[in-house]
C-alpha positions in Angstrom: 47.2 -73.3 75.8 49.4 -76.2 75.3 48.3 -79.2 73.1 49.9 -81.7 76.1 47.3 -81.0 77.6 43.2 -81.4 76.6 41.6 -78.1 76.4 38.9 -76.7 75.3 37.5 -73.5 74.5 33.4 -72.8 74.9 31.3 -70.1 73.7 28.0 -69.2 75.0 26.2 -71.3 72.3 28.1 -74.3 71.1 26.2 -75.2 67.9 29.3 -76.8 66.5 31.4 -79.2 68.3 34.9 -80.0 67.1 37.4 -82.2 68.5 41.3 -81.6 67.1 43.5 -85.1 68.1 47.2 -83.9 67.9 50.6 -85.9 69.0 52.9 -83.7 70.8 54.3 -80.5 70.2 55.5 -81.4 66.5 54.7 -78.5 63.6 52.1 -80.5 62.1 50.5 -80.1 65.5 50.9 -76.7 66.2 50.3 -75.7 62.6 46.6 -77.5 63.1 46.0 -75.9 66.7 46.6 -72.6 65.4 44.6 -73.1 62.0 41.9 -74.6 63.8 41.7 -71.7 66.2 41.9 -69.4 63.3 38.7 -70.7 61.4 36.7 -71.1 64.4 37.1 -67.6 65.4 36.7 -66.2 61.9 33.9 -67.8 60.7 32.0 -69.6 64.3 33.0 -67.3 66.5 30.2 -67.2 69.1 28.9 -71.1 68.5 31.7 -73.5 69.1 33.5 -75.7 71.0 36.8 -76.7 69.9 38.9 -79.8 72.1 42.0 -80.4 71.3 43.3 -83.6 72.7 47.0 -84.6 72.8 47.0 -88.7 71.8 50.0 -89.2 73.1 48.4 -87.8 77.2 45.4 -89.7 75.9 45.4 -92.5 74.1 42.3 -94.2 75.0 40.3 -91.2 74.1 42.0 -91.4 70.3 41.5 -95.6 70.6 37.5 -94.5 71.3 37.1 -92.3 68.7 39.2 -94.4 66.2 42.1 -91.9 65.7 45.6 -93.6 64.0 46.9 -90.5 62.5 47.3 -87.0 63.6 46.3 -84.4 63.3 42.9 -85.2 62.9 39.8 -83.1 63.4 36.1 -84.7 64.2 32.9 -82.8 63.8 30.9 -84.0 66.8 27.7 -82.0 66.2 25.5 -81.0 63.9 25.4 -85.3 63.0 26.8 -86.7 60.5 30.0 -87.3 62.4 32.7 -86.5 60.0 36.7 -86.5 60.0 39.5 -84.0 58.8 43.1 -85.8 58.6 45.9 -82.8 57.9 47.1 -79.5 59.5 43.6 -78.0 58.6 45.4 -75.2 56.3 43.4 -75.5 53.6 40.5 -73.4 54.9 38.0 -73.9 51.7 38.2 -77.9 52.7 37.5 -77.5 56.5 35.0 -75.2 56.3 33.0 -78.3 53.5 33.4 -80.5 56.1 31.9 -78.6 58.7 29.5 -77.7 56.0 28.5 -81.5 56.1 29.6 -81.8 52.5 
């Protein structure tokens, strides 16, 4: 899937709801799509839902949810909202934010 484009990918139970703002197709992007995907898969595997949403096709999406850098990653549900600016490779500080620490 291309990160032009929004996209998301659904499990059966989407107990965790993640949304990945990204600006083109530039390697901090693609570095973030891919570690995203990674981490989902190895540790959520059957209860998420990961968007990833290209700022640059949808900018009034990132203006709503108060994006000015990317790539940024919200955590929609379980509440609190909370908000990951990087390319996600350090595992150990994604997975406390999704955590709710």
């Amino acid at each position: 899937m291309e990160p032009s484009r929004a996209a998301r990918v659904k499990t059966k139970k989407s107990g965790l709801q993640l949304r990945l703002y990204v600006a083109g197709h530039g390697p901090n992007s693609l570095r973030a799509i891919a570690n995203a995907r990674a981490i989902c898969d190895e540790h959520f595997a059957s209860e998420h839902e990961l968007e990833i949403v290209d700022m640059l096709d949808h900018p009034r999406r990132a203006l709503a949810d108060k994006i000015i850098v990317t790539p940024t990653l919200l955590k929609l549900v379980p509440l609190p909202v909370r908000r990951l600016i990087g390319d996600l490779s350090d595992t150990n500080q994604v997975l406390l934010l999704l955590a709710g620490q």
